[in-house]
N, C-alpha and C positions, 0 to 999 in steps of 0.2 A: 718158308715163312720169313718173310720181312721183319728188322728187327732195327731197333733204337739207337746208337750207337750213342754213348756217353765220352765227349772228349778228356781224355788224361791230364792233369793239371793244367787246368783252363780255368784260371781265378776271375778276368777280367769280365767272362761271358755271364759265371755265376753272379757276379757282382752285380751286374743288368739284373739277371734274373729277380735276383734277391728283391732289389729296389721295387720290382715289377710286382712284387708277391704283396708289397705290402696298398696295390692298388686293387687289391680282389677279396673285398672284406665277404663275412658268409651271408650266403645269401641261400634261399630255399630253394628247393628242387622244382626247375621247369617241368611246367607240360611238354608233351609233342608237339604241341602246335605253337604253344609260346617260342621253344627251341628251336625251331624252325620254319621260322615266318621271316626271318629278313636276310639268308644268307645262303652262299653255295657252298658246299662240300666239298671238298675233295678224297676221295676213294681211291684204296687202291686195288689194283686187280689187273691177274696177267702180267706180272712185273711193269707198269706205267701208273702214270696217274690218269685221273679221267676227271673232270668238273661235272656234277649232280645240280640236279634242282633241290631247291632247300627242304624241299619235305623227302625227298631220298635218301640221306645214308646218315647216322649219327654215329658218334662215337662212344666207347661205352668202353669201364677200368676197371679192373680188379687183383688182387695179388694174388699170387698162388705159389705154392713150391715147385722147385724144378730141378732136371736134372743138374753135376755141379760141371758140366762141360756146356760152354757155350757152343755156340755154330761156330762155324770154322771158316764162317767167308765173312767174320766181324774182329778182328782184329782187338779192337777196343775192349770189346764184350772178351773176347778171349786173356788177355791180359786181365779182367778184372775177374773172372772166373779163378786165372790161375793163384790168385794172391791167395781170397781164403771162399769160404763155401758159399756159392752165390745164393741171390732168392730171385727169380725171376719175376719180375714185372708182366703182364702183358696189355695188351689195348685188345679188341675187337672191333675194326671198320663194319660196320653192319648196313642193309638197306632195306628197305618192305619187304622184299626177298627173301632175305636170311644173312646170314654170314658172308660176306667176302671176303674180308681175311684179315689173319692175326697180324699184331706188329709185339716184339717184344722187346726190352730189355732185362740188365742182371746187374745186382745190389746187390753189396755183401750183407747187407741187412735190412729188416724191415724199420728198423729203428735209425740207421744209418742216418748223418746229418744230409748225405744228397739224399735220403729218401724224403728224409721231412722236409727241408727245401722244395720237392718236386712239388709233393703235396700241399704245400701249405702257400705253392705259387700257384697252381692249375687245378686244387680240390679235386684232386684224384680221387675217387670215392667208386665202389663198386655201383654199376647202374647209373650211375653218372653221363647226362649228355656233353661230350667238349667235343670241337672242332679241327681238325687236321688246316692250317691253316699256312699261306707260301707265306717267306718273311727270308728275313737277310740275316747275320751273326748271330744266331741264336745258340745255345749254348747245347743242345741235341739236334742230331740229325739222322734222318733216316737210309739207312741200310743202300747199297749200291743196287738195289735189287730195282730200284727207283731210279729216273733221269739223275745223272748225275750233276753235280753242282746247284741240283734243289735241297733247301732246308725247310722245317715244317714246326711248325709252334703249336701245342696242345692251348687249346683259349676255349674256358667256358661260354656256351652260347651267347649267354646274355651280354658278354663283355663281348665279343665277335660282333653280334651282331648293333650293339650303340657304336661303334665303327664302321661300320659296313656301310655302302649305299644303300641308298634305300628301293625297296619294291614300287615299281610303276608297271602301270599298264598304259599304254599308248591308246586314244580315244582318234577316229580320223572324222574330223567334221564334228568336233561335240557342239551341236546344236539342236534344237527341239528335245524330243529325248535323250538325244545323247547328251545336251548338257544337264538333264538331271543325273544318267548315270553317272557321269564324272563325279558331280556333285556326291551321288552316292558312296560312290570308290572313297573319295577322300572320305566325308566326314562318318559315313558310318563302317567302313573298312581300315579305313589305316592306309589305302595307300594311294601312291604319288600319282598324276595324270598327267601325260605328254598330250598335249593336242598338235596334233596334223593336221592341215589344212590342206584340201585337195585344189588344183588348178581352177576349179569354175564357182569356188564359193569366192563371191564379193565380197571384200571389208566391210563393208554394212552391215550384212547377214553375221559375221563371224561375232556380231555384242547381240544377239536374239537369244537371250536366255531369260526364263519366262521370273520372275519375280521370287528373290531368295535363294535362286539358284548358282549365283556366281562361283567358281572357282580361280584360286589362284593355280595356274599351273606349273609343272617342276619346269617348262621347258614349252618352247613354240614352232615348229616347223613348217613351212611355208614349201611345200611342193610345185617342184615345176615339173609340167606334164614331160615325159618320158624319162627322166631322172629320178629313178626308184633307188637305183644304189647310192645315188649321193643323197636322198632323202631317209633312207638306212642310215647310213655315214655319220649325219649330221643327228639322228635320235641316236647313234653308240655316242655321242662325242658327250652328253645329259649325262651328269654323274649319278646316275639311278640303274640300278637293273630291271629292264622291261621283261615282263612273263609272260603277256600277250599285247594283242593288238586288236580292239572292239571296232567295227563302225557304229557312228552316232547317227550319221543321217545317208538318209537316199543317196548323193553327194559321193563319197565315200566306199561304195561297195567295191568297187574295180580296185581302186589306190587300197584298201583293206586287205584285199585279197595278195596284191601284189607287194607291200608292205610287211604282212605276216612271214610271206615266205621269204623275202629277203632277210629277216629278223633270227629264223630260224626258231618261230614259236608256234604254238595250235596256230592248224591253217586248213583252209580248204584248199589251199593251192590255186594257182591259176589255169592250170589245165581246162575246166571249166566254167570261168568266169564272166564267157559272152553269157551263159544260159541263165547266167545270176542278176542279168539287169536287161537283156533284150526278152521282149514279152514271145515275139515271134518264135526265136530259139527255145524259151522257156517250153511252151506251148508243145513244139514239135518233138521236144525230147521227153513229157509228158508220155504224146500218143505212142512214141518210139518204146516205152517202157510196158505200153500196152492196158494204161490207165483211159478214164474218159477226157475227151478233151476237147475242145470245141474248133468248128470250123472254119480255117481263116486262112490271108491270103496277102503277101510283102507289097507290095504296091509302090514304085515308082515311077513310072508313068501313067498317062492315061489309059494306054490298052490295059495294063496289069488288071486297073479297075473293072474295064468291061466283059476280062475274064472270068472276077469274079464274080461281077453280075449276071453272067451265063451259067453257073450253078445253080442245083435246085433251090430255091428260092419258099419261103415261110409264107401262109397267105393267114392275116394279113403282111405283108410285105415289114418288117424290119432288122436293121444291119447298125454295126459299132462303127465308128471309124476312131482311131484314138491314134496316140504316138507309141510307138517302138517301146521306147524306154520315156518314163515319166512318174511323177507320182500324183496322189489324191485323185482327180474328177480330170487334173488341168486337160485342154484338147481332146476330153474324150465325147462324142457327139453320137446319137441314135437316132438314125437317119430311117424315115417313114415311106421312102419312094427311093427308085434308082437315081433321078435326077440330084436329090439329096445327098446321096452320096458319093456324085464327083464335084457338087458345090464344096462336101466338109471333107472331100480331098485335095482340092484346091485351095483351100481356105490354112490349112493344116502344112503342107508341105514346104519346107525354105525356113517355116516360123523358127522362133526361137521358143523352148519352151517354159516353163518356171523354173525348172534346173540348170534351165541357163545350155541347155543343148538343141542344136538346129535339130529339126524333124526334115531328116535325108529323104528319111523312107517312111509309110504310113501304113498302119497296119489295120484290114477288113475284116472283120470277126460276124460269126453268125452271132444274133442276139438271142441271149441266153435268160428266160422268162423264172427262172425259181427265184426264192427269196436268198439274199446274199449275207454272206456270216465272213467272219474273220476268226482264222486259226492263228493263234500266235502259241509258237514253238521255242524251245531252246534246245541246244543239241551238243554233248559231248562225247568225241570218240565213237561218234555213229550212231549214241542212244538220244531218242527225241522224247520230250516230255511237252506234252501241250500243258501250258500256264494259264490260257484263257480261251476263250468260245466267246466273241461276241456278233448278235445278231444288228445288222444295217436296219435302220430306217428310211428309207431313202424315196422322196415323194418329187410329183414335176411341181414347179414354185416357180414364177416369176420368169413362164414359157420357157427356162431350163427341164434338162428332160429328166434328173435323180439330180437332188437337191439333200442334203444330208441333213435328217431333222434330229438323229441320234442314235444310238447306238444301247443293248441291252447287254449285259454280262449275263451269259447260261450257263444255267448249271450240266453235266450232261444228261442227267434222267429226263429234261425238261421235252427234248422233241426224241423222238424214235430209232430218228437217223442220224443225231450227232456222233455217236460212237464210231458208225461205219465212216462220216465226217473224217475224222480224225485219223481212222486208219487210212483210208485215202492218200491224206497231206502226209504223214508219213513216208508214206511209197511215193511221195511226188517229190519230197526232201533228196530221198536214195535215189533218182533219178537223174537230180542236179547234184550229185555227187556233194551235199552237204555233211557234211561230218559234224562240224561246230558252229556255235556261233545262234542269234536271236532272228529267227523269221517271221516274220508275218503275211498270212496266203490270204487272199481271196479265195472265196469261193461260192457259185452256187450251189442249190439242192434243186436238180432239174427230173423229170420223171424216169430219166434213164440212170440217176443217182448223181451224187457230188462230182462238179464239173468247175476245172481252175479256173480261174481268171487269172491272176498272178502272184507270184512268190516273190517277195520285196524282201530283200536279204540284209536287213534289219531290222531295228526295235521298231515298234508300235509307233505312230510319231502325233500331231499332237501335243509337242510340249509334255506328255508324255503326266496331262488333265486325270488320266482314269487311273492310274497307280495308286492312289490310296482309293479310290471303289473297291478295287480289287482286292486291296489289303486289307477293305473292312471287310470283305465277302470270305476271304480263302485262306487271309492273312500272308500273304504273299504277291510278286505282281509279276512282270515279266521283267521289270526297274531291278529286281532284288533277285529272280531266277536267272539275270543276265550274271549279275557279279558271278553267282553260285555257279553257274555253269563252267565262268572259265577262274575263279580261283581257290573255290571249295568244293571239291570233289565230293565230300562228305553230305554236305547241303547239297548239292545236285540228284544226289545219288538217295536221298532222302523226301525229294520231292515225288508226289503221287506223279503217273500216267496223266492224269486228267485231274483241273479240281475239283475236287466233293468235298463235303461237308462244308456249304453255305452256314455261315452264320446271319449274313444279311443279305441283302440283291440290290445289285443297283444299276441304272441308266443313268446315261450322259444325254441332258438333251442340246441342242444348238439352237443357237438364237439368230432369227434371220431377219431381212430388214426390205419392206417394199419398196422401199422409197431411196433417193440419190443425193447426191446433193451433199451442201453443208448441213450438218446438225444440225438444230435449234431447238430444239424441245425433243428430251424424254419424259413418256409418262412414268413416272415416279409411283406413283399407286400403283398400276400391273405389276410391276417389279417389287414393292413389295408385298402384293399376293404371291408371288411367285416365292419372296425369299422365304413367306409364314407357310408355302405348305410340309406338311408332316416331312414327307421326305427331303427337304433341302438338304445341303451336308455344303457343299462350295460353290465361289461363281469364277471365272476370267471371263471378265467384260475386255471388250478393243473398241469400245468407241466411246467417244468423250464433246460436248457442246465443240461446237466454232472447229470441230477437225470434218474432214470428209467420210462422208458414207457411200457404201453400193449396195445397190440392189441386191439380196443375196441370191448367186448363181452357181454356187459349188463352194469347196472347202476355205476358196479362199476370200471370199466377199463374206462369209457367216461372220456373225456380231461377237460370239463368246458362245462358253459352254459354262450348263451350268448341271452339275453334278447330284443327283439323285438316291441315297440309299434310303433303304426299310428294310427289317426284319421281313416285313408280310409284303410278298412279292404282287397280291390283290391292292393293298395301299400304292405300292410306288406305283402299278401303272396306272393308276387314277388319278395320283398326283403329274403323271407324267402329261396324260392324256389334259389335265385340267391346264399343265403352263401351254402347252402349245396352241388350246385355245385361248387363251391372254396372247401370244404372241400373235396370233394370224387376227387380231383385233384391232392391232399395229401398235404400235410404243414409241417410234420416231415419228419425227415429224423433222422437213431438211428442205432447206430453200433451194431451190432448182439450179444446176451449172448446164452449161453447154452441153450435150452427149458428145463424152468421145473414149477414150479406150481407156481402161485403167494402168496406171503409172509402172514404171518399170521397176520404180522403189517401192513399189506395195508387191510384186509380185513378188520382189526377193525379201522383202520383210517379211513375209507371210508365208515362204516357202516351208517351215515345217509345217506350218496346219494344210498345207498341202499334202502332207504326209499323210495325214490321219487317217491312217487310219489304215 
C-alpha cells in the first residue's frame, strides 16, 4: 500500500498551503460527470503512475482508525507514529472498475491542526471527488512506491479542472455538416474544436458554412499531404486536450483516419482506409465478406472497358460508369448502349473531380434497378446504431439520368425489408473494419435483396438541411448521435437500434431550375404556395436576381432545399407531391449566356451539397 508521506517541520510549505486553503471556499458536491468532464487522472497501480481519461478513475477520503505502527518503508509516517498514537488517514484511487489502490497517511489526531489544515485546504470529506494531481514543492508527497522525484497535490475537481485545458475534439474538414457539428460540439456541448484542413480543400471552400453556423475555433491546422506527424505535432502544440478526432466532410476521411491514430484516440486505424473512400475496394471487400454486391469492373484503359463489355450483359442494355472515389451524383453517368460507355469513359478519365481528385481510374458497375435509400450509422466500439433510413427520390430531369427531387425520412415498420436493410449495412460496416465514427451507405433494395452502392465514411452531408426533420421525427439526428457516439457513452448507449416512435414524418424536397443563364425573374406566388402549404417547416434557397443559374443536373446545379414535416404522413406527401408540381411549372425565368461548363468556383462552393446525401 502506497502511502502519504508528511514532511517534519516544514513551515514554509504549510504556509503555501495554508494561503492556498483559503482560495477553496465550500462549495456543493459534484456529479460524476460534472467531476469529470475537463481533466485527466492520474492512478496509481503496479507501483507507477499511469494518466486516465477523465471519466476513469476519481478519488475518494475518508478516516478511519488504524493500527499505531506505521509501514516501515515511510520513514516520516514512522517517526510520527512513534511520538504518540497515530489515526490513519486514507484515500482510495478508484476507476469504473473498482478499486486500485489505497494511499495512506498518519495523524496524531483527528483534531490535530495538520488535520484541520489538510481539511479545510482540500475538503477532505468521506465520498469526496479530489484529483491526484503532478505539481512541484508541495508540502505531501507520495511514498517511493511512486517514480521518484514525483510530488502530487490532493485539488478538488472543480478547482482542477477551471485550471486545466480544456476538452477538444479535432473536426478535419469542418464543412457542410461538419461545420454544423462543430457548431454543435461548442455551443451545445461545452467543448473546444480544432479544425484541420486536409491538402485538397481550397480556401474558398474552407468559409462554406451554411447560415448561423459559424464557429470560432480553439486552433487551425493546415495539413500538408504526407506530413501526418507534424500535423499531430502541431494539434499537441493547441493548449486543449483532444479526446477524439471526427471527419466533417468527404475531404477528410483518409487524413481522419490517419490523424486519429497518430493522436492515439478512437480510431479506425488505417489498416483499412483504401476500402473507406475507394468505391472499387469497398465493393470487393463487401462480396469478400460474402454479402450481395454488385458487378463491376477497375477500368484504365480502353481494353479494361471492353472486357467488361464482354460480360453477361442486362437486356435492355444498362451500365454505371462513375469515379473511384467521389461524392453526391458528380461524374456518375448510366450509359444505355456499349458505345455509351467508352464515350462516359473517355469523357471521365484525367478529369478532375468536385473533390478536387484526378479520376486515374473509372469504375464500371452493373446497373442496379431497386429503389435507393440511405442508412446513416454511428458506431462505437464495434456497436452500430442506425439514426436514420431515408428513402431517394431521384427522377431523369433536364436529359440527366437521376436528378434528386428529395429525399423521405422512414420510419422502419413503413416497408418490409428496411430491417433486413439495416442488418445488411451492419455486416457491411464489419467488413470495412469500422469500429467508430458516422456513416452514411447507399443502397439499393434489388429482387435478390439489399445491394451497396457505397459507404461514405462520414456524416450525412448537405449542410447537414435535414437535422432538425429528424429531430422533429425521433428527437434526435445523426448531428447529435455523432457527438454521442464519440463523447457520451451514456447517450450512445441509450440510443435505440433503429428510430421508432415517430412523433412527426418529414421529406426534404429540392428545388430545380430549367432554365440557365442570369436570373431575372422569380415567380414570387409559387413560392409562396409552396411556403402556405400545411407541411412547410424551413427553406435554403441558393439563388438570388442578377447572380447565375444552371440548369438542374445533379446535387450540385439544385436551387435549394426546402423541408417538409406533418404529423400525418397522408398530408406531407400531398404536400410534397403539390410543390413539385409548382416547380416543374417553372419559377425562374434567366437571360441566356453562352453554353459552356460550369465554373470551377461553383464546383468547390457547392462541394458539400455534393455530399448529400
Amino acid at each position: 500500500m502506497g502511502q502519504l508521506a508528511l514532511p517534519i517541520g516544514c513551515s514554509e510549505p504549510f504556509e503555501r498551503l495554508r494561503k492556498r486553503s483559503a482560495l477553496f471556499p465550500t462549495r456543493r458536491r459534484l456529479s460524476d460527470e460534472e467531476g469529470t468532464s475537463r481533466k485527466r487522472f492520474i492512478s496509481t497501480e503496479g507501483g507507477g503512475t499511469m494518466l486516465r481519461r477523465p471519466s476513469a478513475s476519481v478519488v475518494s477520503a475518508s478516516p478511519a482508525r488504524a493500527p499505531s505502527v506505521a509501514s516501515g518503508d515511510d520513514p516520516a509516517a514512522e517517526q510520527l507514529a512513534a511520538a504518540v498514537e497515530p489515526v490513519k488517514k486514507w484515500m482510495t484511487v478508484t476507476s469504473l472498475s473498482g478499486v486500485v489502490r489505497k494511499i495512506s497517511w498518519y495523524d496524531p489526531s483527528p483534531q490535530s491542526a495538520l488535520d484541520q489544515l489538510l481539511r479545510a485546504a482540500f475538503r477532505l470529506a468521506p465520498e469526496r471527488q479530489y484529483m491526484l494531481t503532478d505539481s512541484e514543492c508541495l508540502p505531501v508527497a507520495l511514498s517511493s512506491s511512486l517514480p521518484s522525484g514525483h510530488t502530487f497535490e490532493l485539488v478538488p475537481v472543480h478547482i482542477a479542472a477551471a485550471s486545466s485545458p480544456p476538452i477538444a475534439v479535432v473536426v478535419v474538414d469542418p464543412i457542410s455538416t461538419g461545420a454544423v457539428l462543430a457548431h454543435h460540439l461548442v455551443n451545445k456541448r461545452g467543448y473546444e474544436v480544432v479544425a484541420v484542413w486536409s491538402e485538397v480543400v481550397p480556401d474558398e471552400l474552407k468559409a462554406f458554412v451554411a447560415h448561423g453556423m459559424d464557429v470560432t475555433f480553439a486552433g487551425r491546422v493546415q495539413h500538408v499531404a504526407g506530413k501526418v506527424a507534424a500535423t499531430a505535432a502541431a494539434v499537441r502544440a493547441i493548449n486543449v486536450q483532444v479526446i477524439d478526432v471526427i471527419v466533417g466532410c468527404e475531404t477528410g476521411v483518409l487524413l481522419g483516419d490517419e490523424l486519429s491514430e497518430a493522436l492515439g484516440v478512437r480510431t479506425n486505424g488505417t489498416k483499412m482506409s483504401g476500402l473507406r473512400r475507394n468505391k472499387f475496394q469497398q465493393t470487393e471487400a463487401v462480396r469478400k465478406a460474402g454479402l450481395n454486391a454488385c458487378s463491376q469492373m477497375l477500368a484504365v484503359t480502353m481494353d479494361d472497358v471492353e472486357r467488361f463489355l464482354l460480360q453477361p450483359k442486362p437486356t435492355p442494355f444498362k451500365a454505371v460508369v462513375k469515379p473511384v472515389e467521389g461524392a453526391g451524383s458528380d461524374g456518375v453517368s448510366i450509359c444505355y448502349s456499349e458505345q455509351e460507355v467508352r464515350n462516359c469513359f473517355k469523357a471521365l478519365q484525367g478529369t478532375q473531380n468536385v473533390l478536387g481528385l484526378t479520376n486515374k481510374e473509372v469504375l464500371l458497375q452493373e446497373y442496379l434497378s431497386g429503389d435507393e435509400y440511405v442508412v446513416d450509422t454511428v458506431s462505437r466500439n464495434g456497436v452500430h446504431k442506425c439514426v436514420a433510413i431515408w428513402k431517394y427520390d431521384k427522377r431523369r430531369y433536364n436529359d440527366a439520368p437521376f436528378v434528386y427531387f428529395g429525399m423521405r425520412f422512414m420510419p422502419i415498420e413503413e416497408e418490409p425489408h428496411l430491417q433486413a436493410m439495416v442488418e445488411y449495412i451492419f455486416r457491411v460496416l464489419d467488413s470495412l473494419g469500422i469500429k467508430c465514427g458516422c456513416m452514411h451507405s447507399e443502397v439499393k433494395q434489388e429482387t435478390r435483396g439489399p445491394v451497396l452502392i457505397e459507404v461514405n465514411c462520414r456524416m450525412h452531408g448537405g449542410e447537414g438541411t435535414w437535422a432538425p426533420m429528424a429531430e422533429a421525427c425521433v428527437g434526435y439526428s445523426a448531428v447529435s448521435a455523432c457527438a454521442d457516439c464519440f463523447t457520451d457513452p451514456a447517450a450512445f448507449a441509450a440510443l435505440p437500434p433503429v428510430p421508432t416512435n415517430f412523433k412527426n414524418h418529414a421529406m426534404e424536397a429540392k428545388l430545380r431550375s430549367d432554365v440557365e443563364g442570369i436570373l431575372t425573374a422569380i415567380d414570387e406566388a409559387k413560392l409562396s404556395q409552396i411556403r402556405a402549404l400545411r407541411s412547410f417547416s424551413t427553406e435554403m434557397l441558393t439563388f438570388a436576381i442578377g447572380k447565375e443559374i444552371f440548369k438542374t443536373i445533379d446535387a450540385v446545379t439544385a436551387c435549394g432545399n426546402i423541408n417538409l414535416i406533418n404529423p400525418d404522413p397522408a398530408q406531407l406527401l400531398a404536400d410534397y407531391a403539390a410543390l413539385h408540381e409548382l416547380v416543374g411549372q417553372g419559377i425562374f425565368t434567366a437571360s441566356p449566356l453562352p453554353p459552356r461548363v460550369p465554373s470551377a468556383s461553383l464546383s468547390e462552393m457547392k462541394l458539400a451539397d455534393a455530399e448529400v446525401e
